[in-house]
N, C-alpha and C positions, 0 to 999 in steps of 0.2 A: 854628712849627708843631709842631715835636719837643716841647715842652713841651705840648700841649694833648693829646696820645695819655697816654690812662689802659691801664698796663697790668698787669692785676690781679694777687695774689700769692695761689696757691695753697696755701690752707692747712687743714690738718687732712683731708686724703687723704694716704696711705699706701703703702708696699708692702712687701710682709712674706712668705717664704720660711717655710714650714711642711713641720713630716717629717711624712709620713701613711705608713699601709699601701698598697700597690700590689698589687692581686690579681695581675695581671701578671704581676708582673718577682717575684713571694715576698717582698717586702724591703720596708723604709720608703723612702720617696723624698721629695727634698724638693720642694715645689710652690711658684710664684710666686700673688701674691693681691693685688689693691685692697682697701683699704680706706678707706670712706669714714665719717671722723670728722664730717661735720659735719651739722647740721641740716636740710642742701637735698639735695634729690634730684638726682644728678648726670646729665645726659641726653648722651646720645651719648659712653659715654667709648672714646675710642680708646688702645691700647696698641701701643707695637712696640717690640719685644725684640731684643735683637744679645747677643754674647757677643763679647770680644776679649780680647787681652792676649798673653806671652810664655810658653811649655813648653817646659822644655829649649833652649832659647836660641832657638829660631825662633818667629816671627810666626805668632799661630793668632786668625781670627775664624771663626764659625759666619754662618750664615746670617739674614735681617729677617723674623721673625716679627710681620705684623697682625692685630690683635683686636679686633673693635668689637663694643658691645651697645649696647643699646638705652637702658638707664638703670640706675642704680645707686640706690638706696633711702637713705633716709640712716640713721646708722648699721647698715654692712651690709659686707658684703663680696664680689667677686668673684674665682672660682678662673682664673687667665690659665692656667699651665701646669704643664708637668710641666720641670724642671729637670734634664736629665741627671746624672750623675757628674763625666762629663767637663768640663761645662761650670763646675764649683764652681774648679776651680782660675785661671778666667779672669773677667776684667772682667764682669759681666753687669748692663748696660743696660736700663732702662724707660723710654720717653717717653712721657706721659700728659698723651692732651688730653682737656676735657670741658667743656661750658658749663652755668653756673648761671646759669639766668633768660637772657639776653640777651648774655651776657657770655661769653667763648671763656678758659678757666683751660689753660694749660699747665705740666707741670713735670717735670724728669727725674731717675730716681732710679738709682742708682750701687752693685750691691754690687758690694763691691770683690775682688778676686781674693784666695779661700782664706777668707773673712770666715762664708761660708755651713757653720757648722759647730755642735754639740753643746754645743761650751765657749762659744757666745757666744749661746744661745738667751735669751729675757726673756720676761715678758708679753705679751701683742699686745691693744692694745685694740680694743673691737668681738667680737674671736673668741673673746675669752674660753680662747683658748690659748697654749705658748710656739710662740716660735719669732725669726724674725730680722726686725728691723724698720727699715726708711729712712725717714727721715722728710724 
């Protein structure tokens, strides 16, 4: 029976950490984003966000942030959040569910702690700017 479950591989969506201006806060900040590389339009994408990892030798996670829209266009992109300071020197986590056509796509993407940084910005396809990309 385990062999007859078809279970799909999410490919050519994204998640990419962009600096913008922040009217706000006066300062660039870095923001999380979807992006969706591929030809389909992605319907119902769900996000949820955690932050974990170690500072100063104690145990720090933040709080589960949920995101849901309605659909994603294809080649396009959506802004999930605003990514504290604090939060760059820890683990920070994305789980991204979304169904193309009929089909339920999940996949989780991983920056790793201190990785969201200046020295390590690229390309980002889709947005046509730099910044940090998990594929």
């Amino acid at each position: 029976m385990r062999k007859d479950i078809e279970i799909p591989v999410a490919e050519n969506v994204y998640m990419a950490a962009i600096k913008e201006w922040n009217e706000d806060f006066q300062e660039d900040c870095w923001y999380a984003y979807l992006i969706n590389d591929t030809n389909e339009l992605l319907e119902m994408p769900i996000v949820v966000s955690r932050a974990y990892g170690i500072i100063n030798g104690e145990q720090r996670k933040t709080g589960t942030f949920r995101h849901s829209f309605k659909e994603t266009e294809a080649k396009s992109f959506l802004k999930i959040e605003l990514l504290e300071n604090n939060v760059l020197a820890l683990n920070n986590e994305f789980a991204v569910t979304y169904f193309i056509g009929n089909k339920l796509y999940d996949k989780t993407f991983v920056f790793k702690a201190k990785s969201i940084n200046d020295l390590a910005m690229r390309d980002i396809p889709v947005m046509q700017q730099r910044g940090i990309l998990i594929k």
